[in-house]
C-alpha positions in Angstrom: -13.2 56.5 -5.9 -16.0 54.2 -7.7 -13.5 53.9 -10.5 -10.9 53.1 -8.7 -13.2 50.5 -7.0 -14.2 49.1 -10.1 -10.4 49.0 -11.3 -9.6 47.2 -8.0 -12.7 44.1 -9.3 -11.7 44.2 -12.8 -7.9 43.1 -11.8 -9.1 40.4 -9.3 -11.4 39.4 -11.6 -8.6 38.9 -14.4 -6.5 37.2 -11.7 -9.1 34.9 -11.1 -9.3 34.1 -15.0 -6.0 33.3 -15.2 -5.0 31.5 -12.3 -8.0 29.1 -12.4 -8.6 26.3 -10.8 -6.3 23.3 -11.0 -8.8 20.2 -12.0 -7.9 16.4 -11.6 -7.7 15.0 -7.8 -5.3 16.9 -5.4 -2.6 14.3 -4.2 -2.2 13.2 -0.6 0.0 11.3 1.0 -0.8 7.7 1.4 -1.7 6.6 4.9 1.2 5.6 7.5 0.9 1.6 7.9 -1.7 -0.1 10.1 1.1 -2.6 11.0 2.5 -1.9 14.5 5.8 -3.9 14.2 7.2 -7.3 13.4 6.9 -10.9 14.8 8.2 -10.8 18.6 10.5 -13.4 17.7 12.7 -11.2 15.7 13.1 -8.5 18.5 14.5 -11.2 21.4 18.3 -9.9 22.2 21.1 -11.7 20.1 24.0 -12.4 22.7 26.6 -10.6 24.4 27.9 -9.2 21.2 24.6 -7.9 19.4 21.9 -6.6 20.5 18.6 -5.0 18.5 17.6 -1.2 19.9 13.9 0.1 19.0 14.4 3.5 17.4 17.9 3.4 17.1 18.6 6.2 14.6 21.0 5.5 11.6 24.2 7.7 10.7 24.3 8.8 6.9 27.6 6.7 6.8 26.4 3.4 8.4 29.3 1.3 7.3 31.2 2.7 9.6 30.0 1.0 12.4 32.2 -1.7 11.4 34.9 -0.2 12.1 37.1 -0.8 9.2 39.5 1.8 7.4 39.8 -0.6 4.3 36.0 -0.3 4.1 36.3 3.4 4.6 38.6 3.6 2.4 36.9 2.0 -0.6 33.7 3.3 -0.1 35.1 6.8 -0.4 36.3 5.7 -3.6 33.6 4.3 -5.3 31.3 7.1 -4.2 33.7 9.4 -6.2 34.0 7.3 -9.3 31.1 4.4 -9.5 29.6 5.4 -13.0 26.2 4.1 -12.1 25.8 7.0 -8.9 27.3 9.1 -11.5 24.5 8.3 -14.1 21.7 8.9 -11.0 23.3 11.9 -11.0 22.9 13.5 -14.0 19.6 11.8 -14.4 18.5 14.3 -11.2 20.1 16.7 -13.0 18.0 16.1 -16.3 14.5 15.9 -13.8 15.1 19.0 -12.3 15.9 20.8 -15.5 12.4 19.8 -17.3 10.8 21.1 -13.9 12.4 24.6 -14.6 11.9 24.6 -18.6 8.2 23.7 -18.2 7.6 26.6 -15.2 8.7 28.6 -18.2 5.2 28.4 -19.7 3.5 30.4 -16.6 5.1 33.6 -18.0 4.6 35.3 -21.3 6.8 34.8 -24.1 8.6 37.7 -25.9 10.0 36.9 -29.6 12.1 40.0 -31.2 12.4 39.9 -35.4 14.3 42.5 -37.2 14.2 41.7 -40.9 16.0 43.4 -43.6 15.1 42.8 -47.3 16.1 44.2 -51.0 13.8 43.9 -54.0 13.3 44.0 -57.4 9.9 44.6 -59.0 8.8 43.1 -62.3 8.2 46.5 -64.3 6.3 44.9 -67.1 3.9 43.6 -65.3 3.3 45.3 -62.0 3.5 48.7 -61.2 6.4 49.9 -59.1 6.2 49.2 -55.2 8.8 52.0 -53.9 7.7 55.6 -53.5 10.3 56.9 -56.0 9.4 55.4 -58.5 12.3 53.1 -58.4 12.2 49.0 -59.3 14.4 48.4 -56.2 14.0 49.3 -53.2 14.8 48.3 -49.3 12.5 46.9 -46.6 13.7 47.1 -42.7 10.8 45.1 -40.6 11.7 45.2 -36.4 8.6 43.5 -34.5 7.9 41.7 -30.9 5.2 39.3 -30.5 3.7 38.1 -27.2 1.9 35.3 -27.0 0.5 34.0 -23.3 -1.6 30.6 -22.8 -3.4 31.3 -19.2 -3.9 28.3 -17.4 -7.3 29.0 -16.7 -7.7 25.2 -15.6 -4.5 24.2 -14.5 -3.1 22.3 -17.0 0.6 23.8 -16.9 0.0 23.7 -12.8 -0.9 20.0 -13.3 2.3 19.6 -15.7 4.7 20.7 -13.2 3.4 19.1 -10.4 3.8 16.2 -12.6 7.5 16.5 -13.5 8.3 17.9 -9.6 7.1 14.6 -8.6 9.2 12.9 -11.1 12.5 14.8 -10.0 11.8 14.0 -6.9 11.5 10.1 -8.0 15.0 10.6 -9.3 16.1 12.2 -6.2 15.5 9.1 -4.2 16.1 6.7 -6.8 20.1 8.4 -6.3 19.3 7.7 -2.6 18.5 4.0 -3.8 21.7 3.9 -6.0 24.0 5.3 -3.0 22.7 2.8 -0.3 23.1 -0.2 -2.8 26.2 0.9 -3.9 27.4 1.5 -0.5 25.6 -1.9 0.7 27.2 -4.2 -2.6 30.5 -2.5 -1.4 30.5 -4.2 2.3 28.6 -7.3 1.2 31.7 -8.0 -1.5 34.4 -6.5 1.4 32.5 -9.6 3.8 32.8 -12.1 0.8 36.0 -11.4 0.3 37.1 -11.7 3.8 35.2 -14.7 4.2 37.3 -16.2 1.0 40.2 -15.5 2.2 39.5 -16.9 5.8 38.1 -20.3 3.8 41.5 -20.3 2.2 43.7 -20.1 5.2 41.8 -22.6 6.6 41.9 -25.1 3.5 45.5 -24.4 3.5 46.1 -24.9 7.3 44.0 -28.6 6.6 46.2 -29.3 3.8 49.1 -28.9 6.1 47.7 -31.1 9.2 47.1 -33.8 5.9 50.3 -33.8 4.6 52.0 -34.0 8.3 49.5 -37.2 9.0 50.6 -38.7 5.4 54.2 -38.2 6.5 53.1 -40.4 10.1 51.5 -42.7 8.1 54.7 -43.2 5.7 57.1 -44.0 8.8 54.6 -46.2 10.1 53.8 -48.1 7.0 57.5 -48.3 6.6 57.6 -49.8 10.1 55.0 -52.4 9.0 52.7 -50.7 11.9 49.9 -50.1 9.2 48.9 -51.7 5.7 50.0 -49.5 2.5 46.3 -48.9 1.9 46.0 -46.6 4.6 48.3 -44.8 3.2 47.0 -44.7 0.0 44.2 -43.2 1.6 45.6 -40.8 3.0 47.5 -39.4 0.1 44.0 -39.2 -1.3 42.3 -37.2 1.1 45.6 -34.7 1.1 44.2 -34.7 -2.6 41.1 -33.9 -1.7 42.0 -31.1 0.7 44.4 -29.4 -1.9 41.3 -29.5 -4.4 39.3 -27.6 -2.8 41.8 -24.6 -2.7 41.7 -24.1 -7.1 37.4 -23.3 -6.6 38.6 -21.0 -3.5 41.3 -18.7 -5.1 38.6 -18.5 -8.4 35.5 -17.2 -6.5 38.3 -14.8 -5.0 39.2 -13.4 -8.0 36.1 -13.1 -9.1 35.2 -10.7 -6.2 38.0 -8.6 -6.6 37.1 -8.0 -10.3 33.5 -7.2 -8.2 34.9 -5.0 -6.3 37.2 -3.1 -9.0 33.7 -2.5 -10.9 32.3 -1.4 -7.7 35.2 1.2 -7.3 35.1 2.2 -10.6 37.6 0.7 -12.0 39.1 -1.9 -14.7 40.0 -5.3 -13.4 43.4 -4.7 -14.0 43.8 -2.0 -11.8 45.6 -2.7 -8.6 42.7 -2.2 -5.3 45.2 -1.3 -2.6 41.7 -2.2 -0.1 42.4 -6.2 1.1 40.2 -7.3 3.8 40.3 -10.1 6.5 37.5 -11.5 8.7 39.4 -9.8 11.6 39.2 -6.4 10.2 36.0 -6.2 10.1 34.0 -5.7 13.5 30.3 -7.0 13.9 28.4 -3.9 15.0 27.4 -4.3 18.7 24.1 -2.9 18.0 21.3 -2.5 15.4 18.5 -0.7 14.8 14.6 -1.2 14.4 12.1 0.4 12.9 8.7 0.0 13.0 6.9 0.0 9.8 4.9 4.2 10.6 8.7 4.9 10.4 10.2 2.7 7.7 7.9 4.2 4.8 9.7 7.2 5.6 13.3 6.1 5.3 13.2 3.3 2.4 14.1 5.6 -0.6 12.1 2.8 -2.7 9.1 3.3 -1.1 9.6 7.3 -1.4 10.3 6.6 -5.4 6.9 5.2 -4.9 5.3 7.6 -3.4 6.6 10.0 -6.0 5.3 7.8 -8.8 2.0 8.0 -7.7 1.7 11.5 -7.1 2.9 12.2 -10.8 0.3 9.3 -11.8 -2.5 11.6 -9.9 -0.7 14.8 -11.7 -1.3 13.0 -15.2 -4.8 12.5 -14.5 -5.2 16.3 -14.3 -3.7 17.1 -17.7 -5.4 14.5 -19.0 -9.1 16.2 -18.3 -7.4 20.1 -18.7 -6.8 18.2 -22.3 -9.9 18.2 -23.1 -11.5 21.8 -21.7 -11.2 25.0 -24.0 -7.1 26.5 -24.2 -7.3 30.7 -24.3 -4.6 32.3 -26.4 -3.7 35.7 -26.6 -1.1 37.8 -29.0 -0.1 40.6 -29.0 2.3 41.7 -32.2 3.8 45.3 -32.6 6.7 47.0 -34.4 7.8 49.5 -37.5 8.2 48.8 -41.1 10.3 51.5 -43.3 12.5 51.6 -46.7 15.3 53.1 -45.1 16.9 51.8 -41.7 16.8 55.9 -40.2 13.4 55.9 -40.8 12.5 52.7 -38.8 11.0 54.7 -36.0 9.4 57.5 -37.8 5.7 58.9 -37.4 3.4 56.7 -39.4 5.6 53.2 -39.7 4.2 51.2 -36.8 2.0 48.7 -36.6 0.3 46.6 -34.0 -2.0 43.6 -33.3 -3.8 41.8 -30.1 -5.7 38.8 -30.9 -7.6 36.2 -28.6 -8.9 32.8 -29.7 -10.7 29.9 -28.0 -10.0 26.4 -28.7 -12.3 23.9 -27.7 -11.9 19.8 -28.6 -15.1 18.7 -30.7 -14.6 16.0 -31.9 -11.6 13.4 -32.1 -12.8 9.8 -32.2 -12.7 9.9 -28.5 -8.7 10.1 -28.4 -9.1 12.6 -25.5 -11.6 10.2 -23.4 -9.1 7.1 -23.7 -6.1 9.0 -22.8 -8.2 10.6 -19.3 -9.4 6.6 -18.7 -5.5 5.6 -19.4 -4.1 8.2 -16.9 -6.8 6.8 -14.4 -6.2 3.5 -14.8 -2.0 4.4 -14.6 -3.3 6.5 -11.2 -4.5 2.3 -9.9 -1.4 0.9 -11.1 1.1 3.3 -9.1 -1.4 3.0 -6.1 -1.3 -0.6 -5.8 2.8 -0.2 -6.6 3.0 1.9 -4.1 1.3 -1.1 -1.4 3.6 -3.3 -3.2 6.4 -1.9 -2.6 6.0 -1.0 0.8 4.8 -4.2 2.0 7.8 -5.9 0.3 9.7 -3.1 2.1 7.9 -4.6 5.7 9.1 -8.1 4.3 12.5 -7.3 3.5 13.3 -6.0 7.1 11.1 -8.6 8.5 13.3 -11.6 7.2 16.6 -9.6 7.8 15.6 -9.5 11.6 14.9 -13.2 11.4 18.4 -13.9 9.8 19.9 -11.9 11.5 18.7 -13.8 15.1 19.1 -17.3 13.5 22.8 -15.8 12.8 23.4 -15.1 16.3 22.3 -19.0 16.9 24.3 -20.5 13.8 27.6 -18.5 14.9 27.1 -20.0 19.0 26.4 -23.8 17.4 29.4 -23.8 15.1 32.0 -22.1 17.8 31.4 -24.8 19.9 31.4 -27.5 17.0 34.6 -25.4 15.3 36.1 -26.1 19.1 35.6 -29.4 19.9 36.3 -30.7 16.1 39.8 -29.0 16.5 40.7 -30.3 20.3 39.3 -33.7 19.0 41.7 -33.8 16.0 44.6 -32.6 18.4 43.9 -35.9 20.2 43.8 -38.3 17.2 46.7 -36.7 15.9 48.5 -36.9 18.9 47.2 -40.9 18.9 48.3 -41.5 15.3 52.0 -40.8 16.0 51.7 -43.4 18.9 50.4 -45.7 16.7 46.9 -45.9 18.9 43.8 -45.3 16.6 42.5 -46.7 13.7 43.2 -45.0 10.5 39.3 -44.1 10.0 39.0 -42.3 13.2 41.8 -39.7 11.4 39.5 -39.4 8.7 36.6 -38.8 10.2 38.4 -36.1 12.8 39.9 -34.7 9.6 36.6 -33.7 7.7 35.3 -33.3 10.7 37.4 -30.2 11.4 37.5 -29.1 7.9 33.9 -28.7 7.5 33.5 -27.1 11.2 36.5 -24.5 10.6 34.3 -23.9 6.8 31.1 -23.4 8.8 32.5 -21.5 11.8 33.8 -19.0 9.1 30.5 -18.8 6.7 28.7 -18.1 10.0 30.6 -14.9 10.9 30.6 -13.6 7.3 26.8 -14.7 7.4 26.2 -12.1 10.0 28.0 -9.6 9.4 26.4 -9.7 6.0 22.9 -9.7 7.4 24.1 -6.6 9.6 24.6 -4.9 6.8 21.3 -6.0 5.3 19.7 -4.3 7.8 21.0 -1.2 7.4 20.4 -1.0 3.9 16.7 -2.5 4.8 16.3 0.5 6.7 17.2 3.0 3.9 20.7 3.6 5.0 20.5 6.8 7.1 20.2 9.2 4.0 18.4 11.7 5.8 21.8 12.5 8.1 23.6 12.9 4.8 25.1 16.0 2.5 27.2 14.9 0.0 23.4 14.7 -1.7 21.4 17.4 -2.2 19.2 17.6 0.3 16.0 19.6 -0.8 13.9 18.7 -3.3 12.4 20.5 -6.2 10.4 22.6 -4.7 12.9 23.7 -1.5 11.2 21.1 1.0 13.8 18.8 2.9 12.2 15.1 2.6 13.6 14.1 6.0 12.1 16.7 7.7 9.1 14.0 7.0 11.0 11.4 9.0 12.0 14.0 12.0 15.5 13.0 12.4 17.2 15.4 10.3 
C-alpha cells in the first residue's frame, strides 16, 4: 500500500515536471469601451423613409435589405469566384495548419531505421571483421529512437497559443475580406446606377436643348430674335452633349470594376445591369454602441488577435532563455544475417537525458525578450488605434448618413421647381415671351438640379451601405465561413447574437 502510495507521488510529481508552468503574462481581453455612444445629433430620425433603430441586429447577408436580385445575384457570384476571398482562404487554411504541426511537439517522436549494408575488409591491413573468417560479410541494423523535449516552462504552450492567435487573425481578416468585398460590390452596383441615371438625364437635357434650338431657328427665321441667340444656343446644346463622352467613360470604368469584383476579365459579359430604381433604400438601420461594436468589426477582432499573439511572443521569448530538458531513448538489433535480426544477444539499447542552459550569447537572448515586449506595446496601442478609428468610422457614417437624408429633401424640392420652372420658359419661348437668357439660366438650372437630385440618392444609399459594413457586416449570423475558431470556440458567442 505505501508503495503504491509512493507510485501514486512519483507520477504526479513527473506530471508536474513536464507540464510546467507556462511563463510570460497570461492574455486578457482588453477592456470593453468607456464610451457610451455617439453624438446625439447623429441618432435624430431621418424622415419618413429612414429611420435609425438602437440595437438593431444585422443579418449575415445585409445587402439584401436592398432589395435587389441584380445585387443578389452578383454578390453570389463574386463570393464564389473573387480570387482575393479565395486567397483569405487558403491563407486560414495555411494558419490553422501551423497550429496543428506545432501541437505536434507536445507528444514524443518515434523515428524507425532499418539499415542493410555489405562489406569488404582490407585483409592486409586489418584483421577480418566477420565471424567466419570471411573478408565480406552483411550487416542488417533495425532501430527506433524517441526523443521528447518536455515543456517544463511552457515554451511549446506559449508557441501555440501564439500561432492559435494568429489563425484566428486570419480568420477575421477573411471576415474583413468578405464584408469589403460584399460592401465594394454594392458601392460599385450604386455607382453604376447613379451613372446611368446621370446619363439619362444628360441625354433627356440634350433633347429639351436641341427642341429649344429648333424654336429658336423658326424664330430667328421669323426675324423674332437676333442670329446670336441662336448661336448661343447651338452652343449650350454643345455643352450638354459634352458632358455625355466623361459619363459613358466613368461607366465603363465601373463595369470593368465590377467584372474584377466578380472575378472576372473585362471582356466577359456581366449579365447584372442596375438602375437607381432597382435599388431600394433600406427603411431602417442599425446602431451600435461602441461595448458592442468591438465585438462585431472583424478589424478590431484582427486586433485583438494580434495582441494576444504579441503577449504569446513575450513568453517564448523568456522560455528562450531557461534550461531545455531532452530525453532519448534509442533501441533495436544488429545481426550478419537478416533471420538472425531478432536473436538472443543482438539488441541494443540507450536512454539519455541532457540539460541545456544559455550562458552566454552577447545578450542575443535579452534583446529578443526586450523586442517581444516592446512588439507586446506596439499591438496594444494598435489595438486602441484601431478601435477608436473603428468608433470614428461609424461615427461619421451616422453623420452622413443624417446630412443625406437633408441633402436628398433640399434637392427634391430644387430638382422640382427647376423642372416646372423650365416647363414655363419653354412653354414662353415658343410664344416668343422671354428673353433668351432666362432659357439659359432655366436650362442649367435644371441640368444641375436633376445631377444633384440623382448624386443625392446614390449618396445615401451608399452611406447605407457604409454602415453596415461599419458595423462588421453581420458575420456572426453567417455559415458559408467557418464558424469556430482554432481551438472549437464560436467568436460570436462573444457578441450574443449568434
Amino acid at each position: 500500500m505505501q508503495r503504491l502510495h509512493r507510485g501514486r507521488l512519483s507520477c504526479a510529481g513527473l506530471v508536474c515536471l513536464l507540464g510546467g508552468c507556462a511563463v510570460g503574462p497570461d492574455f486578457h481581453r482588453p477592456a470593453p469601451s468607456l464610451s457610451a455612444g455617439y453624438q446625439p445629433r447623429t441618432l435624430v430620425a431621418h424622415d419618413d423613409q429612414q429611420s435609425f433603430m438602437q440595437g438593431l441586429d444585422i443579418p449575415g447577408q445585409w445587402w439584401t435589405l436592398f432589395h435587389s436580385r441584380q445585387l443578389d445575384s452578383a454578390v453570389r457570384r463574386a463570393l464564389a469566384a473573387n480570387p482575393s476571398l479565395q486567397a483569405a482562404q487558403a491563407a486560414l487554411r495555411q494558419a490553422r495548419e501551423n497550429v496543428y504541426a506545432q501541437e505536434g511537439s507536445f507528444f514524443p517522436s518515434l523515428d524507425a531505421t532499418f539499415a542493410p549494408s555489405r562489406t569488404k575488409t582490407a585483409t592486409r591491413s586489418v584483421s577480418v571483421a566477420s565471424a567466419n573468417g570471411s573478408p565480406y560479410f552483411n550487416l542488417f541494423t533495425g532501430q527506433l529512437s524517441v526523443s521528447y523535449t518536455p515543456d517544463i516552462f511552457g515554451a511549446n504552450r506559449r508557441q501555440v497559443e501564439s500561432l492559435v492567435a494568429q489563425a484566428d487573425q486570419q480568420r477575421f481578416q477573411l471576415e474583413a475580406a468578405y464584408l469589403t468585398l460584399t460592401a465594394s460590390l454594392v458601392t460599385a452596383s450604386i455607382n453604376e446606377a447613379s451613372l446611368r441615371a446621370q446619363i439619362d438625364a444628360t441625354r433627356q437635357i440634350v433633347v429639351i436643348e436641341a427642341d429649344l434650338l429648333a424654336v429658336l431657328d423658326r424664330q430667328n427665321a421669323l426675324g423674332q430674335i437676333a442670329p446670336v441667340d441662336v448661336l448661343a444656343q447651338r452652343a449650350a446644346l454643345a455643352q450638354a452633349q459634352a458632358l455625355l463622352p466623361p459619363l459613358r467613360k466613368q461607366l465603363d470604368q465601373q463595369r470593368d470594376a465590377l467584372a474584377s469584383l466578380l472575378g472576372a476579365p473585362p471582356d466577359q459579359v456581366i449579365a447584372e445591369t442596375f438602375g437607381l430604381d432597382d435599388i431600394k433604400l433600406p427603411a431602417q438601420l442599425p446602431v451600435t454602441l461602441p461595448a458592442v461594436l468591438v465585438d462585431q468589426r472583424p478589424d478590431v477582432r484582427q486586433a485583438e488577435a494580434t495582441l494576444h499573439a504579441a503577449s504569446a511572443q513575450v513568453g517564448v521569448a523568456i522560455t528562450n532563455r531557461l534550461p531545455v530538458l531532452n530525453l532519448t531513448a534509442q533501441g533495436g538489433t544488429q545481426a550478419n544475417y537478416f533471420t538472425d535480426m531478432f536473436a538472443s544477444g543482438n539488441g541494443f539499447w540507450t536512454i539519455a537525458a541532457s540539460v541545456t542552459q544559455p550562458v552566454f550569447d552577447g545578450g542575443t537572448l535579452l534583446h529578443k525578450a526586450r523586442a517581444a515586449w516592446a512588439a507586446l506595446d506596439q499591438a496594444r496601442a494598435q489595438y486602441r488605434g484601431t478601435t477608436l478609428a473603428a468608433f470614428q468610422n461609424v461615427a461619421d457614417t451616422l453623420a452622413a448618413l443624417q446630412a443625406d437624408a437633408d441633402g436628398l429633401a433640399a434637392a427634391s424640392t430644387a430638382e422640382k421647381s427647376a423642372s416646372e420652372a423650365l416647363r414655363i420658359v419653354r412653354l414662353q419661348v415658343s410664344l416668343g415671351q422671354v428673353a433668351y437668357l432666362s432659357i439659359l439660366n432655366a436650362q442649367q438650372t435644371a441640368l444641375q438640379a436633376e445631377l444633384a437630385l440623382i448624386q443625392a440618392r446614390a449618396s445615401r444609399l451608399a452611406d447605407s451601405a457604409a454602415l453596415f459594413q461599419a458595423l462588421g457586416g453581420g458575420w456572426w449570423h453567417r455559415d458559408d465561413v467557418q464558424v469556430t475558431d482554432i481551438r472549437g470556440n464560436d467568436p460570436s458567442a462573444v457578441i450574443g447574437m449568434h
